[in-house]
LOLUM-208991 format. One record per residue (C-alpha): x, z, y; residue number from 1. Coordinates in nm, 3 decimals. Layout:
<nodes>
(node (X,Z,Y),NUM) ...
</nodes>
This chain:
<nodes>
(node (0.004,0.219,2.615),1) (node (-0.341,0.229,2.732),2) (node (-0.625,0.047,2.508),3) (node (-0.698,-0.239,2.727),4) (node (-0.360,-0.320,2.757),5) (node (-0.363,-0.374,2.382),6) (node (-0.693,-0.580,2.384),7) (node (-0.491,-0.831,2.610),8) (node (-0.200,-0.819,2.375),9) (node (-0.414,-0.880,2.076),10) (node (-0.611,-1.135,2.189),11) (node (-0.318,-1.368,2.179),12) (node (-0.399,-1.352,1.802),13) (node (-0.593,-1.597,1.829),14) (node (-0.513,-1.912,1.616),15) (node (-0.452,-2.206,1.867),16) (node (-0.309,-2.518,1.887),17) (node (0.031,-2.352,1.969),18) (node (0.052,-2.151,1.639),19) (node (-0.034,-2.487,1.457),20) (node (0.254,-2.664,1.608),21) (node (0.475,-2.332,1.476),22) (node (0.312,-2.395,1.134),23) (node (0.360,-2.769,1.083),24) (node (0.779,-2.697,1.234),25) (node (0.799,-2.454,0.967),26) (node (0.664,-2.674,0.661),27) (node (0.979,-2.890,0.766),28) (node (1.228,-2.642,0.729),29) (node (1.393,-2.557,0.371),30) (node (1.205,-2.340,0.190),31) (node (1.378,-1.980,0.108),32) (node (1.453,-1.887,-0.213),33) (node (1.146,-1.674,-0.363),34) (node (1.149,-1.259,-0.356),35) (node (1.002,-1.016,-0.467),36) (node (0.982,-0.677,-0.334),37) (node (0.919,-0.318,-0.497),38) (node (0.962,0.012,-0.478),39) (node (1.140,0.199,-0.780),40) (node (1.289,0.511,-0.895),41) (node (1.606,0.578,-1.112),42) (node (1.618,0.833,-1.366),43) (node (1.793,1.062,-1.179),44) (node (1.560,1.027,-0.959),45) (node (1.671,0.843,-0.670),46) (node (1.423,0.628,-0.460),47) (node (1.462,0.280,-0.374),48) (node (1.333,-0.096,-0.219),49) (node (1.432,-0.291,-0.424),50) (node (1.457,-0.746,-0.351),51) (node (1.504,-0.965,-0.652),52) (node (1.566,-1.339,-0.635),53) (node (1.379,-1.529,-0.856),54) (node (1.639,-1.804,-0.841),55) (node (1.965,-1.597,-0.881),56) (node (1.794,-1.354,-1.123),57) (node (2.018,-1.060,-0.889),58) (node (1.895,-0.754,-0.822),59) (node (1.949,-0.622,-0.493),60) (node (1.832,-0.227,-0.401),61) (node (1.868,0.011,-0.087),62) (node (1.841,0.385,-0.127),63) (node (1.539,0.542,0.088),64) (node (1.466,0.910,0.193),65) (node (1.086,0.891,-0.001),66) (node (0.914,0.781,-0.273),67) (node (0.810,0.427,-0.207),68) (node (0.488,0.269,-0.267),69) (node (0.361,-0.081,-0.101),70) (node (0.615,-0.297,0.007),71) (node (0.553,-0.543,0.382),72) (node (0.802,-0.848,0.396),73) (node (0.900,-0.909,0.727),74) (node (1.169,-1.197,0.664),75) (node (1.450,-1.281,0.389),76) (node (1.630,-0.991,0.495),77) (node (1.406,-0.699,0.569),78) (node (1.120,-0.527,0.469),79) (node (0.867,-0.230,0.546),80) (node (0.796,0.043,0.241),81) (node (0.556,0.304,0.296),82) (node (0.603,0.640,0.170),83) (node (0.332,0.754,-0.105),84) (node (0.064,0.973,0.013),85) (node (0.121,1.225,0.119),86) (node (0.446,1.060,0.286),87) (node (0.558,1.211,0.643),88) (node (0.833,0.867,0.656),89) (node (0.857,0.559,0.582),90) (node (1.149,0.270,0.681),91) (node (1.219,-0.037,0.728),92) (node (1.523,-0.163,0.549),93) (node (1.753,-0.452,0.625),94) (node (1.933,-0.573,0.270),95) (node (2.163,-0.834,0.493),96) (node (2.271,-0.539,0.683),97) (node (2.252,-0.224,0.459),98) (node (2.015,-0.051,0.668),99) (node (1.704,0.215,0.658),100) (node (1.538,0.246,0.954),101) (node (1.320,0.568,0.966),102) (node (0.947,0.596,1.139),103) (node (0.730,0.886,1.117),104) (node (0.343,0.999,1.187),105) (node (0.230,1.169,1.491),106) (node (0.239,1.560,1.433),107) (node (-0.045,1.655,1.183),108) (node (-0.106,1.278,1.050),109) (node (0.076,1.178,0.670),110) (node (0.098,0.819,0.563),111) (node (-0.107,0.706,0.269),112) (node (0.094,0.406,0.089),113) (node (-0.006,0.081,0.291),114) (node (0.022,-0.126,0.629),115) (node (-0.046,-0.451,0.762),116) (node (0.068,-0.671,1.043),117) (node (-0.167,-0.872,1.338),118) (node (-0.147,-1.226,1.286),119) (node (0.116,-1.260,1.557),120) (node (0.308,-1.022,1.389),121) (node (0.362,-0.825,1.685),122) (node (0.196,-0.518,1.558),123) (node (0.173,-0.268,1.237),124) (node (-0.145,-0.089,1.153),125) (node (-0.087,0.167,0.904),126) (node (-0.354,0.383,0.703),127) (node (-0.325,0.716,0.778),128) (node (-0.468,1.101,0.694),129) (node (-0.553,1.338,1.034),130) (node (-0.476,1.678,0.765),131) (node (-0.638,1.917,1.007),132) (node (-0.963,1.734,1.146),133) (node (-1.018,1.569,0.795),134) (node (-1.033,1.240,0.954),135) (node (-0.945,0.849,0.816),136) (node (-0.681,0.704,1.103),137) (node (-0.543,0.357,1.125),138) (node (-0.219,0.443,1.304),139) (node (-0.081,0.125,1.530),140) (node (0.287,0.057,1.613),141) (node (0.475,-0.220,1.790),142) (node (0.677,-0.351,1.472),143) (node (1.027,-0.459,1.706),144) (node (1.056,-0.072,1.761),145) (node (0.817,0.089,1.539),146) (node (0.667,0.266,1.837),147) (node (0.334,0.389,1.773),148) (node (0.114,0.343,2.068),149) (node (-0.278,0.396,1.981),150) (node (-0.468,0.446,1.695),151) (node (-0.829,0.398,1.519),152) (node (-1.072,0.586,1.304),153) (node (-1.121,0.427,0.987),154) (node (-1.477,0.572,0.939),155) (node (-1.441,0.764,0.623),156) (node (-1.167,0.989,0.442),157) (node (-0.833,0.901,0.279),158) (node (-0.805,0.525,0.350),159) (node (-0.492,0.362,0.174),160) (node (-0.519,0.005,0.174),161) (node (-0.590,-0.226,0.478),162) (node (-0.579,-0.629,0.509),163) (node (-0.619,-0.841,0.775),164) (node (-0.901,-1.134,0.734),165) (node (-0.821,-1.464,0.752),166) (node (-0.975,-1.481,1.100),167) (node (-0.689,-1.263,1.249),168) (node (-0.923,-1.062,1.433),169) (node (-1.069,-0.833,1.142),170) (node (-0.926,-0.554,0.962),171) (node (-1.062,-0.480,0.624),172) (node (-1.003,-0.116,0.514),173) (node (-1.037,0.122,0.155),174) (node (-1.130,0.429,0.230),175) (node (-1.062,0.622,-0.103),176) (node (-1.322,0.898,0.028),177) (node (-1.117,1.206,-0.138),178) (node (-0.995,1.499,0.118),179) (node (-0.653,1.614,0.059),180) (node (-0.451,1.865,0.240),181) (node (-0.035,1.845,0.201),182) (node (-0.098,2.205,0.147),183) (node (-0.225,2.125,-0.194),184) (node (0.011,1.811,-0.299),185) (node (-0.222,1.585,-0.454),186) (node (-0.496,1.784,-0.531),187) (node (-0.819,1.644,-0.455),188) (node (-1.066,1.900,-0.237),189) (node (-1.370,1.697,-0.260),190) (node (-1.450,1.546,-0.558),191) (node (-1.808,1.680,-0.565),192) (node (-1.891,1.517,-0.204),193) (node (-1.658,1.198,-0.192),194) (node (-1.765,0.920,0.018),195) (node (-1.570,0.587,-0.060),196) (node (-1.637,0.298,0.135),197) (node (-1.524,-0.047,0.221),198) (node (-1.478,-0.063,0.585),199) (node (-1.476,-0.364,0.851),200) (node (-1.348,-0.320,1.203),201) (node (-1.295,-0.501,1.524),202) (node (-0.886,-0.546,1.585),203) (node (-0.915,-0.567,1.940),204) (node (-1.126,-0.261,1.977),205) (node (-1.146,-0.034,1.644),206) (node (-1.512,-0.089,1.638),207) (node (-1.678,-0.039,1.294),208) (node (-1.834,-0.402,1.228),209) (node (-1.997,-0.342,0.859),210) (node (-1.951,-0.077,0.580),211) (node (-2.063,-0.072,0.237),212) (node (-2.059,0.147,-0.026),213) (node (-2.074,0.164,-0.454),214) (node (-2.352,0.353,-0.610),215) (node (-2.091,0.518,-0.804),216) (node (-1.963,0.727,-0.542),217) (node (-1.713,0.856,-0.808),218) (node (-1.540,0.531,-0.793),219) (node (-1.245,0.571,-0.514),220) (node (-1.146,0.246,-0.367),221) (node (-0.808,0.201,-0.343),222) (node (-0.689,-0.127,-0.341),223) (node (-0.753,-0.444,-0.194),224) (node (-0.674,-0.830,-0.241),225) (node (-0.843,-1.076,0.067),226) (node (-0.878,-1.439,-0.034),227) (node (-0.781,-1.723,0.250),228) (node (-1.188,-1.742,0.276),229) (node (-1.174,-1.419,0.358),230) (node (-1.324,-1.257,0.065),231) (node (-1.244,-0.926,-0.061),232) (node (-1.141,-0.770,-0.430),233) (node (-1.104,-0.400,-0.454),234) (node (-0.918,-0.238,-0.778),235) (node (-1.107,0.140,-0.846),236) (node (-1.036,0.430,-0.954),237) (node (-1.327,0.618,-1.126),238) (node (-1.262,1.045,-1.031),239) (node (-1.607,1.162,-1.249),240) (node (-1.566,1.313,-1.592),241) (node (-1.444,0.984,-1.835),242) (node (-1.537,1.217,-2.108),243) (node (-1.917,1.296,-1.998),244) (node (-1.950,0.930,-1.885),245) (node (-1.758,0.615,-1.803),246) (node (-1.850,0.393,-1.464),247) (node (-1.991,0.103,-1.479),248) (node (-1.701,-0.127,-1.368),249) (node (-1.335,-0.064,-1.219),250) (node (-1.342,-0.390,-1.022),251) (node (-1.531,-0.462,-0.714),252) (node (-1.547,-0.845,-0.553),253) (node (-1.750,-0.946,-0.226),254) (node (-1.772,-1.256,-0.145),255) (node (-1.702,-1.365,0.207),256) (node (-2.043,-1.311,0.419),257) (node (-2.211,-1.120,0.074),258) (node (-2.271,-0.794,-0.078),259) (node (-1.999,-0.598,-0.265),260) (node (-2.079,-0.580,-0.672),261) (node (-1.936,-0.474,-0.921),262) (node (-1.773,-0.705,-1.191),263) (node (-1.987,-0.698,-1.528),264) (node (-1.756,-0.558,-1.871),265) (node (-1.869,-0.391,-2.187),266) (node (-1.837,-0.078,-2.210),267) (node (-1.542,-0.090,-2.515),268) (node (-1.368,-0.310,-2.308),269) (node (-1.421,-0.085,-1.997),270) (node (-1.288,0.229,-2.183),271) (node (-0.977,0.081,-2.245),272) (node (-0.876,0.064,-1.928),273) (node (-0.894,0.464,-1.884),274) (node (-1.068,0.477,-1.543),275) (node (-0.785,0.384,-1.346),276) (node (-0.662,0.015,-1.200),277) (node (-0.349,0.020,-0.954),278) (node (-0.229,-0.320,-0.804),279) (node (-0.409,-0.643,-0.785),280) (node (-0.405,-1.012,-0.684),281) (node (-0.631,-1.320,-0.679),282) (node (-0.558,-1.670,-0.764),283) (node (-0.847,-1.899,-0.577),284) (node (-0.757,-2.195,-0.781),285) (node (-0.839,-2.055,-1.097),286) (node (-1.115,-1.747,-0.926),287) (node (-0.902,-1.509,-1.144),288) (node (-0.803,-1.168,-1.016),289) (node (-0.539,-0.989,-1.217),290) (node (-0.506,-0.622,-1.221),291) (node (-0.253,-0.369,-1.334),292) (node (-0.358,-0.083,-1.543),293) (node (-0.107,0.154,-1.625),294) (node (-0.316,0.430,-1.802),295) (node (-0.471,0.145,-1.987),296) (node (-0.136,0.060,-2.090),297) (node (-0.268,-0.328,-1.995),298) (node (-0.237,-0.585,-1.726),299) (node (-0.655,-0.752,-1.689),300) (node (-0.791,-1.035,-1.604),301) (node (-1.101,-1.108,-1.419),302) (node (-1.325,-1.373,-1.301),303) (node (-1.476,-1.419,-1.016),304) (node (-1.622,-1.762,-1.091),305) (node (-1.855,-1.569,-1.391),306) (node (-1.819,-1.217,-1.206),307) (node (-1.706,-1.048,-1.537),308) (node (-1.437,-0.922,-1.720),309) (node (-1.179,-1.204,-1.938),310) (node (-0.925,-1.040,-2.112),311) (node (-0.646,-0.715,-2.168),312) (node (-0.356,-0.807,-2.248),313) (node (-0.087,-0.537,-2.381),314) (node (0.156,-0.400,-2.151),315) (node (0.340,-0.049,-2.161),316) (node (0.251,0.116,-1.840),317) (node (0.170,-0.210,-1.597),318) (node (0.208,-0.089,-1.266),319) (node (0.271,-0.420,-1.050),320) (node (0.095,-0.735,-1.033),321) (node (0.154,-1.043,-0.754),322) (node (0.097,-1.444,-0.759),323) (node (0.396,-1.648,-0.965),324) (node (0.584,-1.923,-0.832),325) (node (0.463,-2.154,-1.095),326) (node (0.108,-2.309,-1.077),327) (node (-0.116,-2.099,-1.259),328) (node (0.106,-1.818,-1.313),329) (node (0.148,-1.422,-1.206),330) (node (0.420,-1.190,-1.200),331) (node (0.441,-0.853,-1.348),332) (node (0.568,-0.519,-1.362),333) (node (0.597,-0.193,-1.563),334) (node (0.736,0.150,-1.553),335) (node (0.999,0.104,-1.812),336) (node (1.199,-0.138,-1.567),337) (node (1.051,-0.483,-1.710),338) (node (0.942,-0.775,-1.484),339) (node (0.755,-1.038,-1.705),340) (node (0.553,-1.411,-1.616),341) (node (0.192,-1.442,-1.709),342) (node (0.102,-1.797,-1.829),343) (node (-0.183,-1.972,-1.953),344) (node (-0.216,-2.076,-2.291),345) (node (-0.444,-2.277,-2.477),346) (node (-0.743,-2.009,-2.494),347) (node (-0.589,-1.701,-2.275),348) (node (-0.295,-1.613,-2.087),349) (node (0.065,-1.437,-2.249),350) (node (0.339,-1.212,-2.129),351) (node (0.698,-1.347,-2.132),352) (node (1.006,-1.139,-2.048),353) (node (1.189,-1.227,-1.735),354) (node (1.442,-0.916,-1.699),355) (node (1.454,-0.580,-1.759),356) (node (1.634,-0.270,-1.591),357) (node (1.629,0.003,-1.862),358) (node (1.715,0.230,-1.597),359) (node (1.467,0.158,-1.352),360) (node (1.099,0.276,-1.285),361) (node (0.848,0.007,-1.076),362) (node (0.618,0.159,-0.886),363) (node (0.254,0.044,-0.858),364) (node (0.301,-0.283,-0.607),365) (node (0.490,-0.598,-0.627),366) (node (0.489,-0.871,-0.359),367) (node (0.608,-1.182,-0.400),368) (node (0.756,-1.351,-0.048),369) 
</nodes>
C-alpha cells in the first residue's frame, strides 16, 4: 500500500458526528461483563493469554508459541499479545473459538512488547527494532488481516511502548534508547551512549512533532500511561550503577501541552524501589498513578496533583497494575499467581486478595476491558 493511500485511510480518524452517534448507541447496549487480560507462564514453562472474568471469578487461558508481554483487547472474545523483546511472533487469540493466530516482523525487524490501534480501529502500529541498521520502527498492519503495509521511524533506539492521544491523530512513543542485537539475547550494547526519549509523531504521516528527553540519560523509558487530556506518565528504568549512585526519580509525568519532569521522592524511599518500575496506570479522578515494582517487591503510588511520591505498599514481586471496576480502586498482579484490589482507606490505600493461581506466573501488564 502506498503512503498516501494510508493518509486517506487515516484521516477518517477523525472524531465526527458519525462516531458520536456510534458512541451514544453503544452506552445503550448492556454492558459486558469486566476482563482482564495477561500474559503468564506455568511452571513448566508453558506460555499463555490468559482472560479472567471479574464476575464469574473463571479463569480462562490459551497456549501461545512466545513469551507474552502487553496484552490489546480487541472485543469479549479476542485479543492481541505481543511477544517480549526480542519476539520474532506474536498472535492474536480468539478464547470463543480456541484460536492463535500468528503474525510476524518483516525480515531483520523483532517486536519489542507493545502495540496500539488508530482510533477507528482499522489499524495496528507496533514498536519495533530494525537489528541490522540499529534503527527505532513503528511497524503498521491492517488489524482484519494483520497485513503489514508501511512503517515509521520512531526517532531513537529500542522503542517499546506507544499510545495513541486522545486526539486520534497523535502517536506518543518510549524509546528505551538501549541497542540490542538478538545475537546477544538481552544484552544491552550501549549503555555508555543511550539516548532515551519521549517521542511525538504525526499518524497520518510519521512526522516527528516534539521530543524530549531526561537529564538522566541512564533512565530508559519504558512505559507509558496517556490520560483522556492527553497527558502522558512514563514508568523508568534507571541502567547506571545503583551502587555508585541512585537517579533522581523512576517516574516521569508531562502534562498535556508542558514539559516532562520528573516526580519528586526521597531518596530512602527511592532506593526501595531498586531502579526498576514495570507497568503503570493513572486514575484522573484522584491524579494518582500506580506503578508496579517487582524488584522493589512493591506496588507505588504517585501523585500528580503534588508531583511527588505517596506511598509503597508491600507486594511480593508486583508485576501488573490496571484501573478497578470499583470507584477509586486498582487491580493488581504478581509473579507468584496472585491478583489482588487496591482500596482506599482512611489515610492510604491496602491490598486485598482476590484469587490466586499457585501455579501461575503474571507477567508485567494487566488490562482491564
Amino acid at each position: 500500500m502506498q503512503r498516501r493511500q494510508f493518509l486517506g485511510l487515516a484521516a477518517l480518524s477523525v472524531f465526527g458526528s458519525a462516531l458520536a452517534t456510534q458512541e451514544l448507541f453503544e452506552q445503550a447496549q448492556p454492558r459486558p461483563a469486566p476482563k482482564l487480560y495477561s500474559a503468564n507462564d506455568n511452571t513448566l514453562g508453558q506460555h499463555f493469554l490468559s482472560q479472567f472474568d471479574l464476575n464469574s471469578q473463571q479463569l480462562q487461558q490459551q497456549r501461545v508459541p512466545m513469551r507474552g508481554h502487553a496484552a490489546l483487547a480487541l472485543n469479549q472474545h479476542s485479543a492481541l499479545l505481543f511477544g517480549r523483546r526480542p519476539a520474532f511472533e506474536s498472535v492474536r487469540v480468539n478464547f470463543k473459538q480456541g484460536t492463535v493466530e500468528s503474525f510476524k516482523p518483516n525480515q531483520q525487524r523483532h517486536f519489542n512488547g507493545h502495540g496500539c490501534l488508530s482510533a477507528d480501529r482499522q489499524w495496528l502500529f507496533t514498536t519495533e527494532t530494525d537489528y541490522v541498521n540499529q534503527r527505532g520502527i513503528i511497524g503498521i498492519r491492517e488489524l482484519s488481516s494483520l497485513k503489514q503495509i508501511g512503517e515509521y521511524l520512531s526517532y531513537g533506539l529500542d522503542p517499546h511502548d506507544l499510545q495513541l492521544l486522545p486526539d486520534g491523530k497523535t502517536l506518543v512513543i518510549a524509546n528505551g534508547g538501549l541497542e540490542t542485537h538478538p545475537d546477544f539475547g538481552r544484552r544491552k550494547l550501549n549503555l555508555a551512549t543511550m539516548q532515551p526519549s519521549l517521542v511525538y509523531l504525526d499518524l497520518s504521516t510519521g512526522k516527528k512533532l516534539a521530543e524530549y528527553r531526561l537529564a538522566d540519560r541512564y533512565l530508559s523509558i519504558r512505559h507509558l500511561t496517556v490520560s483522556p487530556q492527553g497527558d502522558v506518565a512514563i514508568a523508568l528504568q534507571y541502567e547506571g550503577n545503583l551502587y555508585q549512585q541512585q537517579p533522581r526519580s523512576l517516574v516521569a509525568w508531562q502534562a498535556a501541552g508542558s514539559e516532562l519532569k520528573l516526580l519528586k521522592i526521597a531518596p530512602t524511599d527511592l532506593a526501595q524501589l531498586r531502579g526498576y518500575l514495570a507497568d503503570l496506570v493513572y486514575d484522573p479522578q484522584q491524579q494518582l498513578l500506580v506503578t508496579a515494582t517487582p524488584r522493589g517487591h512493591s506496588v507505588s503510588i504517585w501523585s500528580t496533583a503534588s508531583e511527588s511520591f505517596v506511598q509503597a505498599i508491600p507486594l511480593a514481586e508486583a508485576s501488573g497494575v490496571s484501573l478497578g471496576i470499583e470507584k477509586a480502586s486498582f487491580l493488581v498482579s504478581n509473579s507468584q499467581g496472585g491478583l489482588y484490589t487496591l482500596r482506599p482507606r482512611q489515610s492510604d490505600y491496602a491490598l486485598h486478595s482476590l484469587q490466586t493461581f499457585p501455579e501461575l506466573s503474571w507477567d508485567n501488564h494487566l488490562l482491564l476491558s
